[in-house]
C-alpha positions in Angstrom: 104.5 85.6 75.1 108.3 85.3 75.2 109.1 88.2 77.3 109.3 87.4 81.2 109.4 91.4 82.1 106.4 93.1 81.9 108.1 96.1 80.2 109.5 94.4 78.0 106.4 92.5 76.9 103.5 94.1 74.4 99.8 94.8 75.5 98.4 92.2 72.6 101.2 89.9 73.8 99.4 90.1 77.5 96.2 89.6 76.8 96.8 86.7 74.8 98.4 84.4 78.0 97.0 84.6 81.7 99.5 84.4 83.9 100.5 85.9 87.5 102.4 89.6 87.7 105.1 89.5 90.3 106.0 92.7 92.2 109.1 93.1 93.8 108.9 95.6 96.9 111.5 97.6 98.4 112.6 100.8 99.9 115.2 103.7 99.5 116.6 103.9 103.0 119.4 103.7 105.2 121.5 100.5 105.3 124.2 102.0 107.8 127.3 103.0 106.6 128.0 100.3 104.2 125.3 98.9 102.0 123.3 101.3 99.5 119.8 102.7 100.4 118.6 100.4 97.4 119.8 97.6 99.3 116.0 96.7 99.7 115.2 96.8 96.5 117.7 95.1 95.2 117.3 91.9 97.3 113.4 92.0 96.5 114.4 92.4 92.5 116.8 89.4 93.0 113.8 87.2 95.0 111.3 88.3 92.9 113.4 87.4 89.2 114.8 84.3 90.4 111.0 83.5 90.8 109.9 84.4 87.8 113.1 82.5 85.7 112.0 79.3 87.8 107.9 79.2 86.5 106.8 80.2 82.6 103.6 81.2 84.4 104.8 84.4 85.8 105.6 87.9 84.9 108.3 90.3 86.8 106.8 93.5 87.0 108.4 97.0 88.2 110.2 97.2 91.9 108.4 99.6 94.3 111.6 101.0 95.5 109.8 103.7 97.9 108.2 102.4 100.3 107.0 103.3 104.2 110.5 104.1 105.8 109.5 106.3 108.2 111.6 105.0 111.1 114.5 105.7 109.5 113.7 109.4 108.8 116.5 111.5 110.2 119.1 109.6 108.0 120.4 111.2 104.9 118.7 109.8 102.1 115.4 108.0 103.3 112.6 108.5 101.2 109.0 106.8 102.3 105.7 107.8 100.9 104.4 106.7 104.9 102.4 103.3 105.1 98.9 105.1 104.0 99.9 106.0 100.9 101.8 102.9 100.4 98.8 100.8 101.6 96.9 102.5 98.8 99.2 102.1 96.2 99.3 98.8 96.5 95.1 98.4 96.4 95.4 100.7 93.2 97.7 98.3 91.7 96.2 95.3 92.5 92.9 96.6 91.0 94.5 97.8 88.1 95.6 94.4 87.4 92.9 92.1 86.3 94.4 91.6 83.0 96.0 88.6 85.3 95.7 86.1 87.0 97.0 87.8 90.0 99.3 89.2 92.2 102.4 88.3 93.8 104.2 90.8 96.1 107.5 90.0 97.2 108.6 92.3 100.0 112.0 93.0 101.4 111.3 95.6 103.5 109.9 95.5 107.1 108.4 98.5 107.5 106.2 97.8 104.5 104.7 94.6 106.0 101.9 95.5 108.3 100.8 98.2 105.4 101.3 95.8 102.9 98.8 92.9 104.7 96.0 95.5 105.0 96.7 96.1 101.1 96.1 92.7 100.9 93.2 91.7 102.6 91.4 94.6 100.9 92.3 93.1 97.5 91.6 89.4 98.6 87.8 90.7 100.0 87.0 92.3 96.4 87.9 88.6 95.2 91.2 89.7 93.3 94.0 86.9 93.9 97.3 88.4 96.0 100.3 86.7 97.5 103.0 88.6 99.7 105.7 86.9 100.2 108.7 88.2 102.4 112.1 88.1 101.6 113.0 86.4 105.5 115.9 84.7 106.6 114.7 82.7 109.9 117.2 83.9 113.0 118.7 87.1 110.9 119.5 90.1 112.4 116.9 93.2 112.1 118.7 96.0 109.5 121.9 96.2 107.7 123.6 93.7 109.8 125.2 90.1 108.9 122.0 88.9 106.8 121.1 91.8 104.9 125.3 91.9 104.2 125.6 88.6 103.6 123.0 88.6 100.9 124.3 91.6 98.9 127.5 90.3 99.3 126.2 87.8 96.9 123.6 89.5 94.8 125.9 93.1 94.0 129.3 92.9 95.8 130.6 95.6 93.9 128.5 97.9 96.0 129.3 97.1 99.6 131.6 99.3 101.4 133.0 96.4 103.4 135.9 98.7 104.8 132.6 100.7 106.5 131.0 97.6 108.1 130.3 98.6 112.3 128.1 97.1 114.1 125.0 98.7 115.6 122.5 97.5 118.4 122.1 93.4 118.3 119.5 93.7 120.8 116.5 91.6 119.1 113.7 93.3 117.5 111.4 92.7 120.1 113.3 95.1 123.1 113.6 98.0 120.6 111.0 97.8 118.9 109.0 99.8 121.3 112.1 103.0 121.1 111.7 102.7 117.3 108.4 103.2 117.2 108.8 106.5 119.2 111.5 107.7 117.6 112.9 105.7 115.1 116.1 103.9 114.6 118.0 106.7 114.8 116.6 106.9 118.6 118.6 103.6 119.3 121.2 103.7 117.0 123.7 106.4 115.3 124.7 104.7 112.6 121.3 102.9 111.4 122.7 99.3 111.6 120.8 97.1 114.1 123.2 93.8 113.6 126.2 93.2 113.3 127.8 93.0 109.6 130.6 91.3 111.1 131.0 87.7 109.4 128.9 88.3 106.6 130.1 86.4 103.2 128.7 85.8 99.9 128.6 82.1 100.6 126.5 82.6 103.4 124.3 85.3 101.1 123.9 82.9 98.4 122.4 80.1 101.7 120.4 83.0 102.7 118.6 83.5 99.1 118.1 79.4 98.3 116.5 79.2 101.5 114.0 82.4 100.4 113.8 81.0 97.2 112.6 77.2 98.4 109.9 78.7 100.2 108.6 81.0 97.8 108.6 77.8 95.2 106.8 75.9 97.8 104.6 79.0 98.9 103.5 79.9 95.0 103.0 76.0 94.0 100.4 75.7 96.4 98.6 79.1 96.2 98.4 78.7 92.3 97.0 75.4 92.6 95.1 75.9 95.9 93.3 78.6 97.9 93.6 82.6 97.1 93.7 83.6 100.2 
């Protein structure tokens, strides 16, 4: 099979080569007054390709980009399909997927996550083989702040509104969290960013990526040739 993308690629042509499907996962949500509300999306598409471009053994498939955004409701915008559906989604897709040799989800959105491992542990227990990976900078900020900036500064520049940047709440995640999960981020902050953009640069974008990118090498190397779970 020569296509990498699974769209592009022909049923036949499938069936004739196993190899893994890669699912990028993202959101349409609020990224505060200066990134797009694909910004998750687009980072998880830009993980998730590199990825694929770097082993002949995988296949990018379609991005997710609705995901479970329901702390950000009250922003213009925000879709979400809540963490149920999403959680079943992904089951359905994984199931639907045995003409593989498994899954790979790479996830840059949070609010996904805890949806997303229950996903996965059903999948794993009716002995399908699924990855999630997470599109994580170690130390970042939380939402639409310096990291998330940084790194779209570097994968679609074109689409910042730079002249917008503000900072939000910096607090970390773990002294909000508890007034998000009441009421959302707009509860803590008016203009959705919890960060601080301030800083951010494409250099420091590109960093951000090759550092996701090491680890999912690293990550997918030893699944494939290891343990499913």
């Amino acid at each position: 099979m020569t296509a990498r993308q699974l769209g592009d690629a022909t049923w036949p042509e499938i069936a004739q080569r196993l190899s893994t499907l890669v699912i990028p996962l993202g959101s349409t949500e609020q990224h505060g007054p200066h990134l797009p509300l694909d910004t998750d999306t687009r980072i998880a598409v830009a993980c998730a390709t590199r990825l694929v471009e770097a082993r002949p053994d995988l296949v990018l498939g379609p991005a997710m980009a609705i995901g479970a955004s329901g702390e950000h409701a009250g922003f213009a915008g925000t879709l979400s399909m809540g963490a149920e559906v999403f959680e079943a989604a992904i089951v359905e897709i994984g199931r639907s997927a045995d003409a593989f040799d498994g899954v790979i989800w790479v996830n840059a959105h949070g609010g996904n996550s805890v949806a997303l491992r229950s996903a996965h542990a059903t999948l794993v227990s009716e002995s399908r083989r699924s990855l999630v990976l997470r599109c994580a900078v170690p130390g970042g900020d939380s939402h639409a702040g310096r990291t998330e900036t940084s790194m779209m500064l570097s994968i679609a520049p074109q689409v910042v509104r730079s002249d917008l940047a503000a900072p939000g709440r910096s607090e970390p995640w773990a002294e909000l969290s508890e007034a998000i999960l009441a009421g959302g981020v707009v509860a803590v902050s008016d203009n959705g960013v919890l960060g601080d953009p301030a800083g951010a640069t494409a250099e420091e974008g590109k960093r951000f990526l090759d550092g996701i990118h090491a680890q999912f090498l690293d990550a997918v190397a030893r699944w494939i040739d290891g343990d499913s779970s």
